[in-house]
N, C-alpha and C positions, 0 to 999 in steps of 0.2 A: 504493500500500500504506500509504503514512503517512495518508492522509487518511482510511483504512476503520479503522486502527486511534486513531489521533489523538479520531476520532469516538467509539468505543468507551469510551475512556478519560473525556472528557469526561461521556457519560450515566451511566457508571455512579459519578463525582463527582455527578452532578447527584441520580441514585436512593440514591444513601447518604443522600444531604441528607435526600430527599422519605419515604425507608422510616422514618424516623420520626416519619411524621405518620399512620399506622396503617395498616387493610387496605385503601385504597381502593378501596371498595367503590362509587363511580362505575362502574366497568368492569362491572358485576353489573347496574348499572338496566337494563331493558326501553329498547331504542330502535325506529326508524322498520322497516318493514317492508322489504325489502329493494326496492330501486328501482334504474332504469339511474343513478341520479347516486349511488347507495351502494356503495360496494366490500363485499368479501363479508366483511369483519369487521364491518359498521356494522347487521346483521340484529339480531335480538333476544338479546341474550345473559341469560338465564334465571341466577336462584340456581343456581351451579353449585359449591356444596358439597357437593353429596348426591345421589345417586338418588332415584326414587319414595318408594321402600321404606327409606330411612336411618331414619326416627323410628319404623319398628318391630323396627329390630335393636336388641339388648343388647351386642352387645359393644361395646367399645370402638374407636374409631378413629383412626387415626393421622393427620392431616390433614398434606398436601401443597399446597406453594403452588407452584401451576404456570402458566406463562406460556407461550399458544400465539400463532403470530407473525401470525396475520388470521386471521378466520373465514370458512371455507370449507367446502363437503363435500369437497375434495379429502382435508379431513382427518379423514373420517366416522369410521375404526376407535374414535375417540378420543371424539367425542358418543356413538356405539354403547356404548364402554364406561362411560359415564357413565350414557346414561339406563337404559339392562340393568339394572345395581347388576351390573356387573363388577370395577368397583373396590371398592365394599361389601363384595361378596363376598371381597374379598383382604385386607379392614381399612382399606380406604383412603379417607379422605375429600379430592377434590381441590379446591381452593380455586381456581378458575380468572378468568384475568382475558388481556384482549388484548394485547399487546405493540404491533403496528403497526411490524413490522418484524423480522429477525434479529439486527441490533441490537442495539435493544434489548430484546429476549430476552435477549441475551449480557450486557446490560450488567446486564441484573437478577438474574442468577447470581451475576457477581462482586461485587456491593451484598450479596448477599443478600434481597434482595425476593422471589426466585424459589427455588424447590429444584428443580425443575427444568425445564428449555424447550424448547418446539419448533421447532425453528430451523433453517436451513441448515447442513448441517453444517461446510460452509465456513470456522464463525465459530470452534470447534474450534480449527481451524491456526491463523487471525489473531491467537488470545488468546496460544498456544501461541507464537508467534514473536516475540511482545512480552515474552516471558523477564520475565513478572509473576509476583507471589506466588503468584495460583492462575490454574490451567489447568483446560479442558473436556476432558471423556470423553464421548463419545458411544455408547451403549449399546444404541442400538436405529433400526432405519434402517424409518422406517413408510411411505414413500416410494421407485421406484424409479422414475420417470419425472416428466418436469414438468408441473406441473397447469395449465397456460395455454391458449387457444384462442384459433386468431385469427378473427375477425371482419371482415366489408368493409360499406360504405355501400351500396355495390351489388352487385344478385344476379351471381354469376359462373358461367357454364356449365361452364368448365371453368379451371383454376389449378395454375401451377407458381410454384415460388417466386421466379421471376427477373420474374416479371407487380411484386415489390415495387421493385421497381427505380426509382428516381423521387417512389414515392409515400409519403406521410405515414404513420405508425405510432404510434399512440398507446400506447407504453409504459410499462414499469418503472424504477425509480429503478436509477439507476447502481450498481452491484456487486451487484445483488439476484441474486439466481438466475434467477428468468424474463427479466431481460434479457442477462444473462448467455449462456440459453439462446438466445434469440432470436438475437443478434449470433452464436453459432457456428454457428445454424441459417445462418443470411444467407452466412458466410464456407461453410463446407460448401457451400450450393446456390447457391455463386457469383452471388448476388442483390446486387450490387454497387452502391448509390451510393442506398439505402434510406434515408429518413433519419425513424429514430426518436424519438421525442418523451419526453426521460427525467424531465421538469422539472413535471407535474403528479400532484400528489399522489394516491395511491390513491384514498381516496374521491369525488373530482373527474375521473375521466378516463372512465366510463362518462356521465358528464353532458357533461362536454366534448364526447364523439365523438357525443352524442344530440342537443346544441346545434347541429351541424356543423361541427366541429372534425378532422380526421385520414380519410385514406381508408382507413386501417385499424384497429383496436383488437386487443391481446391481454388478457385476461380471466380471469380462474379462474371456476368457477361456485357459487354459482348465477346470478351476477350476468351469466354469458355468457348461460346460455336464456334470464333474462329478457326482456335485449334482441330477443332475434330472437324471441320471443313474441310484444313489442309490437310487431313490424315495422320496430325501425328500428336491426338489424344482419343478416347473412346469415354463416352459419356455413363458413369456409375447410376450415379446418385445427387439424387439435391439434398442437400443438409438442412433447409428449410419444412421439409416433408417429413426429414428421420428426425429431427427432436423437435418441431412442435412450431404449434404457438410461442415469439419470442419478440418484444420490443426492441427489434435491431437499432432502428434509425427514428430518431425526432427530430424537431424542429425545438431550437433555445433561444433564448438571448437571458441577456443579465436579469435581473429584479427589476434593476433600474429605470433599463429602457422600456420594459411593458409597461412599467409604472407611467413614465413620462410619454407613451405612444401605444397608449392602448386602442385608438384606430386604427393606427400602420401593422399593430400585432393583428387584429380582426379582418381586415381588408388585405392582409398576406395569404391569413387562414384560408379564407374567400377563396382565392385564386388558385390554390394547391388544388381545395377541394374541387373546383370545376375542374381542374386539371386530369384529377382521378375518373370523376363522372367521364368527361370524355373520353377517356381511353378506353370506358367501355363498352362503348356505342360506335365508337369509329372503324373501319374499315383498314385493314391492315395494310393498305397503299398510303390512305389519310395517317397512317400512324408513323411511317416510314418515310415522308414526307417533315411530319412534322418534325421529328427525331433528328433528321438528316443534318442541319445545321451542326448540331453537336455532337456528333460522329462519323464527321467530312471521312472519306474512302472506306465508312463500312458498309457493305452490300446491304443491299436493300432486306434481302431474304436469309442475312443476319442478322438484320434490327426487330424484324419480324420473329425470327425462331428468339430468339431472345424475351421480346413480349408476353410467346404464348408460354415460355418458362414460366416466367413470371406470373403470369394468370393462373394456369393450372394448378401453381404451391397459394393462391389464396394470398398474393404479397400485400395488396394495398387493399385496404378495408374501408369499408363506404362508409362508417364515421373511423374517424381520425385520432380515438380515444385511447387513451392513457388506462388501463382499469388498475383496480386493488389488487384483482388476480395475476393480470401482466406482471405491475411491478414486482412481485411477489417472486414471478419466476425470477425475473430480471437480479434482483439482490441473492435466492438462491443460487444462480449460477455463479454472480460475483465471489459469493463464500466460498463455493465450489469449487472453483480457481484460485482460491488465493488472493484474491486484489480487495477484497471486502473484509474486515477482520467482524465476526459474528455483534461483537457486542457494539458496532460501528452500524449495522443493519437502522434504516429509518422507520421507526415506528407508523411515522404520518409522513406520510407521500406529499402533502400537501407545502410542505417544506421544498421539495425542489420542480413540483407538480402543477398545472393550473390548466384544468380543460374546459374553463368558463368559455374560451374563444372559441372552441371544436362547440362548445353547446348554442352557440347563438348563429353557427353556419347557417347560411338561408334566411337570418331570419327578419323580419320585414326594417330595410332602413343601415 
């Protein structure tokens, strides 16, 4: 626990530093098309102040600096809302840039770099239990399953999880949520003596396991189809299906600022939510379409098998809600792992908690 928050602390000194060297607008340039040696944040990240349509609305806009924690479609409600003019439509302009971690996401709250992040909502408790000036609220849960898939070097006829027993796993940094997930997958289906690989960096570990590196890989997409596009992974299992219901990803910002902008929190909410609605109505071209900005050279009938992953594990839930029972898992897992110490667990949710905005979606005004 000291070492998840000790870290915390450290980046968000390092982004006070660096938030006064301006919008760094690095994170905004066009990069490489997405590839097995790219993790799913390193795709094309498009001008994402504005929708299509920004330069021919009049009204004014409220701009938001907002930090999402990798690029993914696990996190489509959220490009949906973007490219739509979801947000437009609510006054909003969001200023978007990657974090490469929940982290620091968090750390960029407490700097102020960020107003507000998408992030594990995990990091919530951590900031919360380091009894600092300011603590996270989480406000909106856009996520109810983990967005990971695993992967094998070789095609498997048939797979139970104790087949990992033995063999290499190329995963996620220590305390992250997907390996979090992973590790209670393994303790659950008694796949005992697995030995995961937590020491290569995101963007490196889809190239690593292409190199031949690991008899297994766990992935977000689009960066999973990829691989088993170009032949050189075969699709297991979703980790989101084998342990459950699990609050991977919310939406935070500080106390502060929902306190001081509790319209810009409501009229965020707003826009995510349309975002999710859509995607369930829309037509897998309109989806692929929409997507496309923000994953400049992935194929069309990647961003699509990608979606209907994601559909099929039940990822995005049609309220956006935070429950008793969620967090519940949410802090067991923590103990479970080690990053939560038992007598550290929050009685009342309501401490780093607040789904007043997910309750007034829709509602008149």
């Amino acid at each position: 626990m000291k070492s998840v928050t000790s870290l915390l602390l450290a980046l968000a000194l390092l982004l006070v530093a660096a938030g006064c060297g301006g919008n760094n607008s690095g994170n905004n340039e066009p990069s490489a098309s997405p590839s097995p040696s790219a993790s799913p944040s390193e795709s094309s990240e498009p001008s994402a102040s504005a929708s299509p349509s920004a330069s021919e609305s009049p009204q004014q806009l409220t701009k938001v600096k907002f930090s999402e924690v990798i690029r993914s479609i696990f996190y489509a409600p959220h490009y949906v809302a973007m490219s739509q003019g979801f947000f437009e439509k609510q006054g909003l302009e969001v200023d978007m840039n990657t974090a490469q971690g929940s982290d620091k996401g968090a750390a960029a709250l407490i700097a102020g770099t960020a107003d507000i992040s998408m992030v594990g909502p995990e990091t919530a408790i951590y900031i919360h239990n380091q009894k600092g000036d300011k603590t996270l609220k989480i406000f909106y849960q856009l996520t109810l399953k983990d967005g990971s898939f695993l992967l094998s070097r070789e095609k498997l006829d048939s797979f139970k999880w104790t087949d990992l027993t033995g063999k290499k796993i190329i995963g996620w940094r220590p305390g992250s949520a997907p390996q979090m997930v992973m590790n209670s997958t393994l303790i659950k289906e008694k796949a005992e003596g697995a030995d995961v690989v937590t020491n290569i960096a995101a963007p490196a570990m889809a190239g690593a396991f292409a190199s031949g590196q690991g008899d297994f890989i766990q992935l977000f997409e689009p960066v999973a189809s990829t691989l088993i596009k170009e032949g050189k992974a075969y699709y297991v299992a979703s980790l989101g299906e084998a342990f459950g219901k699990f609050p991977e990803t919310s939406y935070v910002a500080t106390s502060d600022y929902i306190a001081k902008n509790p319209d810009v929190i409501q009229r965020f909410a707003n826009a995510v939510s349309e975002g999710t609605k859509w995607l369930s109505t829309a037509s897998d071209e309109e989806i692929a379409k929409a997507l496309k900005p923000f994953f400049d050279g992935t194929p069309d009938d990647i961003i699509i098998q990608s979606i209907k992953r994601y559909k099929d594990q039940d990822t995005w839930p049609a309220k956006p809600e935070l429950t008793a029972e969620q967090f519940e898992t949410l802090q067991s897992v923590l103990i479970e792992n080690g990053v939560l110490k038992p007598e550290e667990k929050l009685g009342d949710m309501s401490a780093v908690v607040d789904m007043s905005f997910v309750n007034k979606i829709g509602a008149a005004g």
